[in-house]
VEXDREN-2710 file (C-alpha; in Angstrom, 1 decimal):
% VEXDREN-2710
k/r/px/py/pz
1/UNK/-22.3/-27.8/-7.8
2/UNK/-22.2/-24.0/-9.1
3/UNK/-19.8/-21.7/-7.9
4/UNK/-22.0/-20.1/-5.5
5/UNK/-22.0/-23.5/-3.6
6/UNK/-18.6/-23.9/-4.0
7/UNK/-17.9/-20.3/-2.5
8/UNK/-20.2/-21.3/0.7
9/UNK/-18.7/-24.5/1.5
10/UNK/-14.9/-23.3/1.3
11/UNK/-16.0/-20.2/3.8
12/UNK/-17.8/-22.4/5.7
13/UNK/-15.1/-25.1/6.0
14/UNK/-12.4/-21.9/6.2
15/UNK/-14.4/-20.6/9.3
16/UNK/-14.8/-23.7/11.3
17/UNK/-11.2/-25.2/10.4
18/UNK/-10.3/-21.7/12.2
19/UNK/-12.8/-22.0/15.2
20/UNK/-11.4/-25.5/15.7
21/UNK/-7.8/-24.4/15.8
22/UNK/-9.0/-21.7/18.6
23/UNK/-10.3/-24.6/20.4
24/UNK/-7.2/-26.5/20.1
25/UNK/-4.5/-24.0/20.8
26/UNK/-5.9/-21.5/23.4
27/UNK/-2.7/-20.1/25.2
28/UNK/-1.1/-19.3/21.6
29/UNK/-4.6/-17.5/20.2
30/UNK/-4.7/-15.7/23.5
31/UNK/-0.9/-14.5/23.3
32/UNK/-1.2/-13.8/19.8
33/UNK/-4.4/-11.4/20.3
34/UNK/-2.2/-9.9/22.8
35/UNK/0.5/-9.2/20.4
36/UNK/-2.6/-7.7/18.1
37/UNK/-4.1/-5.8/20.9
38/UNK/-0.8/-4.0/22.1
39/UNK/0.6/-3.5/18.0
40/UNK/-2.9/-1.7/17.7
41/UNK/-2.7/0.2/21.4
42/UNK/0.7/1.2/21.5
43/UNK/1.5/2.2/18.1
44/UNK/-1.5/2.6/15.3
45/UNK/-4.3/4.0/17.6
46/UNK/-2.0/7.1/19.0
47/UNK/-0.5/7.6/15.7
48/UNK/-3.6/7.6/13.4
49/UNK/-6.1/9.0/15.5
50/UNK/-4.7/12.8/15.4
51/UNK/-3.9/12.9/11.3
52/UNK/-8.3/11.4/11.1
53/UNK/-9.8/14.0/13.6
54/UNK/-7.7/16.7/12.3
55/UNK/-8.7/15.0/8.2
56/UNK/-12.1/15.7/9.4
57/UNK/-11.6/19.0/10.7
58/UNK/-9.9/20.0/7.3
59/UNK/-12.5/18.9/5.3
60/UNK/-15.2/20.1/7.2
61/UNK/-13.7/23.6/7.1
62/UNK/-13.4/23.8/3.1
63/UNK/-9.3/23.3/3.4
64/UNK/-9.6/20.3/1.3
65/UNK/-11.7/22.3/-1.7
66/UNK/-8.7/25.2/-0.9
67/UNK/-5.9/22.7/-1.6
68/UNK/-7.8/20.5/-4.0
69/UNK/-8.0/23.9/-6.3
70/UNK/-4.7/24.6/-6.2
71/UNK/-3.5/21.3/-6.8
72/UNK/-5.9/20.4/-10.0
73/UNK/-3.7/21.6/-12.2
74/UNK/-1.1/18.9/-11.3
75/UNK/-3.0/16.2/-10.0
76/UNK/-5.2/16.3/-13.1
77/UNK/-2.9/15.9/-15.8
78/UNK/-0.5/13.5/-13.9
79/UNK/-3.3/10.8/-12.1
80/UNK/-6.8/12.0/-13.6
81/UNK/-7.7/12.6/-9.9
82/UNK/-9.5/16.0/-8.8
83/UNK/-6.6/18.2/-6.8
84/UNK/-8.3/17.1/-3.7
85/UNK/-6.4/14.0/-4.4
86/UNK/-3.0/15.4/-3.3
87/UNK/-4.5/16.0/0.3
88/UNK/-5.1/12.4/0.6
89/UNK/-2.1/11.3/-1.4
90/UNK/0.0/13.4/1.3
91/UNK/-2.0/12.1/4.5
92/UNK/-2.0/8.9/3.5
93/UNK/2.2/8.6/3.3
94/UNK/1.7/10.8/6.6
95/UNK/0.0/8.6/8.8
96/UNK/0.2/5.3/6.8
97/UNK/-2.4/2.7/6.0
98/UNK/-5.0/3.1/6.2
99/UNK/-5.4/6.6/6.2
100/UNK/-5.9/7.2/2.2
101/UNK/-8.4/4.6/2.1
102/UNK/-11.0/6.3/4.8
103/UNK/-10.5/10.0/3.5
104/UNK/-11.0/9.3/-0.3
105/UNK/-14.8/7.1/0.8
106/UNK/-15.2/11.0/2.7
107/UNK/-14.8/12.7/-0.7
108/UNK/-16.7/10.5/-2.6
109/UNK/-19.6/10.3/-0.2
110/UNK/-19.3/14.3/0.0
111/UNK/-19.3/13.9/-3.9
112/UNK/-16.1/15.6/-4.5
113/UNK/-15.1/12.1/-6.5
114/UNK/-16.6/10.0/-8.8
115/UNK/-16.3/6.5/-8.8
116/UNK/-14.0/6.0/-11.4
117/UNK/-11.5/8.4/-9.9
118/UNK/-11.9/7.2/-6.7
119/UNK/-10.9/3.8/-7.3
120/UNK/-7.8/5.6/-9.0
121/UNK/-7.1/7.4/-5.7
122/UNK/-7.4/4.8/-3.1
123/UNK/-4.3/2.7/-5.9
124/UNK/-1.9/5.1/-4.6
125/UNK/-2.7/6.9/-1.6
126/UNK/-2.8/4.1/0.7
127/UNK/1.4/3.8/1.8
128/UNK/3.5/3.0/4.8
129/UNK/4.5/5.7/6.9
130/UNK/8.0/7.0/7.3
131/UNK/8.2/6.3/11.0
132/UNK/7.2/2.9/10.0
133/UNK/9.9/2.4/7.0
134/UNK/12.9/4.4/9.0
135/UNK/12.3/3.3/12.9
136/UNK/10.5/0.1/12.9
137/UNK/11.7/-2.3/9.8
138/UNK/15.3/-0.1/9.3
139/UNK/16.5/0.5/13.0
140/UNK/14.4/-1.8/14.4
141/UNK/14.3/-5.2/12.4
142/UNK/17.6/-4.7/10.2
143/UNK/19.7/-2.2/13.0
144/UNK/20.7/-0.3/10.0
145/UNK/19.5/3.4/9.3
146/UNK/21.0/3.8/5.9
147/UNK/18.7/1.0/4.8
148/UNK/15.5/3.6/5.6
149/UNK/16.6/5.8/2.6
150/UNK/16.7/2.6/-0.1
151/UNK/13.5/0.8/1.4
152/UNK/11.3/4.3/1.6
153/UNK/12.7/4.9/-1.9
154/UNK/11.5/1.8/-3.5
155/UNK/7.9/2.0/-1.5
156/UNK/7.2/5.8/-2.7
157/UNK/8.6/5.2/-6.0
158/UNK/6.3/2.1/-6.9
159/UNK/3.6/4.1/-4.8
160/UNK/4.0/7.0/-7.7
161/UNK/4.6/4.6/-10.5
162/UNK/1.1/2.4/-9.8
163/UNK/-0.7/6.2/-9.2
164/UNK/0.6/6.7/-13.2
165/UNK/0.0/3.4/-14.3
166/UNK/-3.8/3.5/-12.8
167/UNK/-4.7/7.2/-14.3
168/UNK/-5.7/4.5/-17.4
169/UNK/-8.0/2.8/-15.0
170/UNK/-12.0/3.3/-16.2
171/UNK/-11.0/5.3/-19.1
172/UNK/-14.2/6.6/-21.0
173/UNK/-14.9/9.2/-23.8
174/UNK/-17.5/10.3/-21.8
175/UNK/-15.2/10.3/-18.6
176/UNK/-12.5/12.4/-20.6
177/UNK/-14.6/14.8/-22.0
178/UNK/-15.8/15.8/-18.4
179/UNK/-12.5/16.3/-17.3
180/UNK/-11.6/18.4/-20.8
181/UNK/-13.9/20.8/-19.4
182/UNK/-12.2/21.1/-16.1
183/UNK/-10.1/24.3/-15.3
184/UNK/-6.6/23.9/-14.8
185/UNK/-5.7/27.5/-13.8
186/UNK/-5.2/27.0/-9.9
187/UNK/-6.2/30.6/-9.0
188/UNK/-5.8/31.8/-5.4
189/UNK/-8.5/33.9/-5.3
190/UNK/-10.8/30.7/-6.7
191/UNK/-9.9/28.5/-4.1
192/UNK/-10.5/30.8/-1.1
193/UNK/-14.0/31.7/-2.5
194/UNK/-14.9/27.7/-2.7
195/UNK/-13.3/27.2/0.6
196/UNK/-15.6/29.8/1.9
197/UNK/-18.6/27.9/0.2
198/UNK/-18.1/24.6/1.3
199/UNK/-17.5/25.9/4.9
200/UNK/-20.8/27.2/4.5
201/UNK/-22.6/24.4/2.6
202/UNK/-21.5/21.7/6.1
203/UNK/-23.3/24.4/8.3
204/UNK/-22.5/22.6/11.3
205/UNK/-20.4/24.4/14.7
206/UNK/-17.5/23.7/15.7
207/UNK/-18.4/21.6/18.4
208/UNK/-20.5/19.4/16.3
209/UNK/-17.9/19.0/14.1
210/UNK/-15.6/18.2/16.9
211/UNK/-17.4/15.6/18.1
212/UNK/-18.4/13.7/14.8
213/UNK/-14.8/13.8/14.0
214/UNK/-13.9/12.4/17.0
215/UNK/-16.6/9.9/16.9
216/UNK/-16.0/8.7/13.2
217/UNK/-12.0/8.5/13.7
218/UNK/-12.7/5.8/16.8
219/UNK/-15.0/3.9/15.5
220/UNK/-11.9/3.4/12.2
221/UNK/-9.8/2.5/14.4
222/UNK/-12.0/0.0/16.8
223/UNK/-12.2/-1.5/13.3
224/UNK/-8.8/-1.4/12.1
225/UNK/-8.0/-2.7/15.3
226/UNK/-9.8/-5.7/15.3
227/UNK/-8.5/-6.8/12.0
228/UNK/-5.2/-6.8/13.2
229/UNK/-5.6/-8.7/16.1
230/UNK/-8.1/-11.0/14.0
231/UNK/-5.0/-11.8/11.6
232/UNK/-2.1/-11.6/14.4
233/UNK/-4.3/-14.7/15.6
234/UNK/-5.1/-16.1/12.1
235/UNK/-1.3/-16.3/11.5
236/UNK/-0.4/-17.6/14.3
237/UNK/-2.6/-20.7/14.0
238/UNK/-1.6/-21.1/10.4
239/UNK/1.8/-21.6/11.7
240/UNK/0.8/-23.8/13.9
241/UNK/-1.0/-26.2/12.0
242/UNK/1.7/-26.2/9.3
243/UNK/-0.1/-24.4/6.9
244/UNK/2.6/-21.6/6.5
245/UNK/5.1/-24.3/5.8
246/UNK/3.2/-25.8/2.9
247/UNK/3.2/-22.6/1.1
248/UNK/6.9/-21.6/2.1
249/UNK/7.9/-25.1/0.3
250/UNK/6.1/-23.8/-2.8
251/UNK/7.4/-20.6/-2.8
252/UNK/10.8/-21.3/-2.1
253/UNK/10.8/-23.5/-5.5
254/UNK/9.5/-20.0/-7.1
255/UNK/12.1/-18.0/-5.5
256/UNK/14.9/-20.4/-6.3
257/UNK/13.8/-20.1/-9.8
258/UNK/14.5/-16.3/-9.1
259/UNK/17.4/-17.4/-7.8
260/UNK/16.6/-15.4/-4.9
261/UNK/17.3/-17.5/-1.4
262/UNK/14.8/-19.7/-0.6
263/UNK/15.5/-19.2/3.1
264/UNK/13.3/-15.7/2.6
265/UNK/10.2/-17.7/1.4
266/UNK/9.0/-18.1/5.8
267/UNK/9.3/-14.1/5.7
268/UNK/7.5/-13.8/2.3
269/UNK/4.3/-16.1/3.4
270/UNK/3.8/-14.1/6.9
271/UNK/4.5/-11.1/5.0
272/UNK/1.6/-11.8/3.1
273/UNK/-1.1/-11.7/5.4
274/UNK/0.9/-9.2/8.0
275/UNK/3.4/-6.3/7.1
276/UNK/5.3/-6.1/10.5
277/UNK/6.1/-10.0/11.1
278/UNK/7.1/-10.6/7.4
279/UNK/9.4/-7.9/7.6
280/UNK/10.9/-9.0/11.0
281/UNK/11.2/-12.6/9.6
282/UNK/13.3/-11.2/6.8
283/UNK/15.7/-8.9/8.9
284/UNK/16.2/-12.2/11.0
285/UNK/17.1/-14.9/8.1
286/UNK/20.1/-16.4/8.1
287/UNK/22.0/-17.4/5.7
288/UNK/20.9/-14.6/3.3
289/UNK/21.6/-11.7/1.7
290/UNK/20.9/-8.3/2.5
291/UNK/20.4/-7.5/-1.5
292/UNK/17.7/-10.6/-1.3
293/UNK/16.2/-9.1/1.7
294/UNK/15.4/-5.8/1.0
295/UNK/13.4/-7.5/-2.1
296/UNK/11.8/-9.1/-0.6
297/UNK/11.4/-6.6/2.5
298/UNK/10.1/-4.0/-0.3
299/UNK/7.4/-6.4/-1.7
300/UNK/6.1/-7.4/1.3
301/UNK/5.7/-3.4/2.2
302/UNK/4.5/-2.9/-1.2
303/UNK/1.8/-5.8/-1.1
304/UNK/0.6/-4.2/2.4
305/UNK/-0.5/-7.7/3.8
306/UNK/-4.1/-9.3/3.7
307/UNK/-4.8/-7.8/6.9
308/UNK/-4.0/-3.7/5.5
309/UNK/-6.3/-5.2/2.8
310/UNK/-9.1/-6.4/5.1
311/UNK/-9.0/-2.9/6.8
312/UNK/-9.1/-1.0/3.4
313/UNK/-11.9/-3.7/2.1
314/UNK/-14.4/-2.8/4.6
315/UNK/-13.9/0.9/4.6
316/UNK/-14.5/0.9/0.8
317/UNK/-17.7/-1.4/1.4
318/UNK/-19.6/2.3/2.7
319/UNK/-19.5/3.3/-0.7
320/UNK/-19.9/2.0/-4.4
321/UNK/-15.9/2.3/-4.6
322/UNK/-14.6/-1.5/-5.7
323/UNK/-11.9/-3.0/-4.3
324/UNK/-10.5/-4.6/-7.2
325/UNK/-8.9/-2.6/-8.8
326/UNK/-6.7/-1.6/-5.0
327/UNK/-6.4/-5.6/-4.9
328/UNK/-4.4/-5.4/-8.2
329/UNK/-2.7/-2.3/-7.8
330/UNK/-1.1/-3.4/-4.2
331/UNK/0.2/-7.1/-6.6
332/UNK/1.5/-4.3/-9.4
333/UNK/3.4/-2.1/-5.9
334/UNK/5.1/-5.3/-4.6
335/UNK/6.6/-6.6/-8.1
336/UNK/7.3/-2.8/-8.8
337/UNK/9.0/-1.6/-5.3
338/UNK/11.1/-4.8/-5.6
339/UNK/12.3/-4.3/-8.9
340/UNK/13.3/-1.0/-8.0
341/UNK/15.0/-2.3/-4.8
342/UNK/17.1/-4.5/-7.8
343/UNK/17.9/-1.0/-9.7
344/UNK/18.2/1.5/-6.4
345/UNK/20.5/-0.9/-4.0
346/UNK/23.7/-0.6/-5.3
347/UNK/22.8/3.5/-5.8
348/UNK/21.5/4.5/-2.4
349/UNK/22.8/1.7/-0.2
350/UNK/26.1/0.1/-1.6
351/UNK/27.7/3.4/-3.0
352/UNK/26.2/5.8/0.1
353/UNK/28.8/7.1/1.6
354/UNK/31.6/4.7/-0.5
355/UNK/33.7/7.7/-2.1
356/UNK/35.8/5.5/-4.0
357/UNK/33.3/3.4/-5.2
358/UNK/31.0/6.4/-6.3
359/UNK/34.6/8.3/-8.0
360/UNK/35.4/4.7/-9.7
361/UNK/31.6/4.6/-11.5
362/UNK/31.8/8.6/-12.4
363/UNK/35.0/10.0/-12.8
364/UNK/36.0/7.9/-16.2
365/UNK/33.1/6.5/-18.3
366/UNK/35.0/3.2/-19.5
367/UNK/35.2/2.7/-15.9
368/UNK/31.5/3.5/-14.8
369/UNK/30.1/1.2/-18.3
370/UNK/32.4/-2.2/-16.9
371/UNK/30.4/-1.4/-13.6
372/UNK/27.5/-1.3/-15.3
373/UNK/28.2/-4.5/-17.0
374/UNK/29.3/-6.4/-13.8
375/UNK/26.2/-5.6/-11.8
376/UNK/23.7/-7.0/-15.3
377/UNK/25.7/-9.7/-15.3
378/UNK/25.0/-10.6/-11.4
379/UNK/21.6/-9.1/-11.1
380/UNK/20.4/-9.1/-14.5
381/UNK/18.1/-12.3/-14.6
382/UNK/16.2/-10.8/-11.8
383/UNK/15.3/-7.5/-13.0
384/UNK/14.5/-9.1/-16.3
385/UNK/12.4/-11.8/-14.0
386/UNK/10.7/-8.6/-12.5
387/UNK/10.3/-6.9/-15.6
388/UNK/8.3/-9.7/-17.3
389/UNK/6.1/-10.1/-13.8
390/UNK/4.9/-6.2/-14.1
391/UNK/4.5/-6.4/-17.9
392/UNK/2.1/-9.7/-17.5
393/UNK/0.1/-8.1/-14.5
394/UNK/-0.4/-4.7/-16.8
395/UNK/-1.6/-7.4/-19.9
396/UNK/-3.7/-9.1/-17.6
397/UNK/-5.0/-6.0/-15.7
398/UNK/-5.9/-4.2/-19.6
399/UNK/-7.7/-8.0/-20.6
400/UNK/-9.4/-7.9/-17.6
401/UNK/-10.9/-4.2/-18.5
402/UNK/-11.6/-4.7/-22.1
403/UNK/-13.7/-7.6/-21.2
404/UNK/-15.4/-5.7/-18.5
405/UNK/-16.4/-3.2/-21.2
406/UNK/-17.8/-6.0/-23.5
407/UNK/-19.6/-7.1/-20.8
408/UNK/-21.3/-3.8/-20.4
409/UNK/-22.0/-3.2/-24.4
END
């Protein structure tokens, strides 16, 4: 048996273990879909429909090409992404997933893109929302607003950190000596005058653009919203049939390697295939600590969840961009935001707002070099642990490529 065979008998098996499970446990896959249907109703359709009509509006009128002039000259030289690249990057952390993953396929079917730097834009651009970080998971979950600061710090910081790390994604002599020739001067007068032309080039009125706006943004969402009640449902019957438990016994032996509690490993399973329930499941552990679940809390925004992923998967599948390389970049986001939750909680969450704590670690340097020395000694095996994780994901990620480019030789 090939692998081919092998990859249609475990979908196979996969799809009618789940249909049997349906079968088996109606009332829970009915309240779960319920669950799905009014997460997707009452929060993501209102909130992401107005930030993708207005996306398609902006684009259609030649603001994109106005912004992405102006911005070349940073986004160029920092993520080797046209400046159009900072419109998405700022719409995507705007509106949340996923957002970045629809407007960069618009750019690169418009041609604005290649390939290569679209699959460097949709790393990066795809990120949790502020609302999101601040109302639902801080005040909502953990019932503590200060948290909001430290967990939005750690998820846009390993959002900009994988953007830098990814500029090296696809890189090619011919690739670099396209973008040599590129202008860096971000001239006002420029980028009204190919504003002007791309308004011109779409041709279409207002009202037709209107309406295919309006028309393309539901039918995102009808999809978007189907995956999350697909996987609200999927969860739930993994739960049920013990499935979840298997893997939380494995993962608690990894995380008490970590020595991280192993009471979090229930949070970081469901956290895996759903962003909103793992990070509920954290907030609620007992028996915990708050340092161990904002870690955890930060990878599992990081990692986005399998069903973020689904939804970005089949809105890259209109266009040649692969999904790869935003598979590995959301692994590289978790280990990254939870290494900086290690470095950033005693900064923007222990010593917010402590005076005396703050004056002790400033004021006299002897003072502020025992701190530091106390906290390595107490947290130090897991940001080395963290450290290593990233380094063998970036030497896996570069063996992956150089083979890639073998192949093609």
């Amino acid at each position: 048996m090939n692998f081919m065979h092998l990859k249609t008998l475990t979908l196979s098996m996969t799809a009618t273990s789940l249909a049997i499970a349906l079968i088996s446990f109606p009332k829970e896959a009915y309240n779960a879909s319920v669950r799905g249907l009014t997460m997707w109703w009452e929060v993501v359709f209102p909130s992401l429909l107005p930030f993708f009509i207005v996306s398609e509006l902006l684009i259609s009128f030649g603001v994109v090409t106005f912004l992405g002039a102006l911005l070349e000259p940073i986004m160029r030289p920092l993520f080797r992404v046209p400046g159009t690249g900072g419109f998405v990057w700022a719409m995507g952390m705007a509106s949340g997933f996923p957002a970045g993953a629809k407007l960069t396929v618009r750019l690169r079917q418009e041609g604005k893109l290649s390939k290569t730097e679209a699959e460097r834009l949709v790393t990066f651009t795809n990120a949790s929302n502020p609302l999101f970080i601040f109302g639902a998971i801080s005040v909502g979950f953990f019932h503590d607003p200060k948290l909001g600061f430290l967990l939005a710090a750690c998820h846009y910081g390993g959002n900009l950190c994988v953007g830098l790390i990814m500029r090296f994604h696809g890189s090619t002599d011919i690739e670099q000596g396209k973008e040599g020739q590129q202008k860096h001067t971000g001239s006002l007068r420029r980028a009204f005058q190919q504003m002007h032309e791309d308004r011109l080039k779409d041709g279409r009125p207002i009202g037709k653009v209107l309406g295919d706006g309006i028309n393309s943004s539901v039918k995102t969402l009808l999809m978007i919203g189907g995956f999350i009640i697909l996987f609200s449902v999927l969860n739930e019957m993994l739960q049920l049939i013990q499935i979840q438990a298997l893997f939380a016994s494995l993962f608690a032996i990894v995380l008490s390697a970590m020595q991280i509690s192993n009471e979090l490993s229930p949070a970081l399973i469901s956290g895996l295939f759903e962003i909103t329930l793992g990070s509920q499941i954290a907030s609620e552990t007992n028996n915990t600590s708050i340092f161990h679940q904002v870690i955890i809390t930060s990878f599992i925004i990081g990692f986005s969840g399998f069903s973020v992923q689904a939804q970005v998967a089949s809105i890259l599948s209109e266009s040649d961009i692969q999904f790869r390389p935003y598979f590995f970049a959301r692994i590289l986001h978790g280990f990254i935001a939870s290494l900086l939750a290690v470095l950033l909680y005693h900064p923007l969450y222990t010593l917010r707002g402590d005076v005396t704590a703050a004056t002790f670690a400033t004021e006299n340097a002897m003072n502020g070099f025992i701190y530091v020395y106390h906290w390595l000694l107490q947290y130090g095996h897991i940001l080395t642990t963290f450290t290593l994780v990233i380094w063998v994901i970036l030497f896996a990620k570069k063996y992956q490529d150089r083979g890639e480019v073998h192949t093609r030789k």
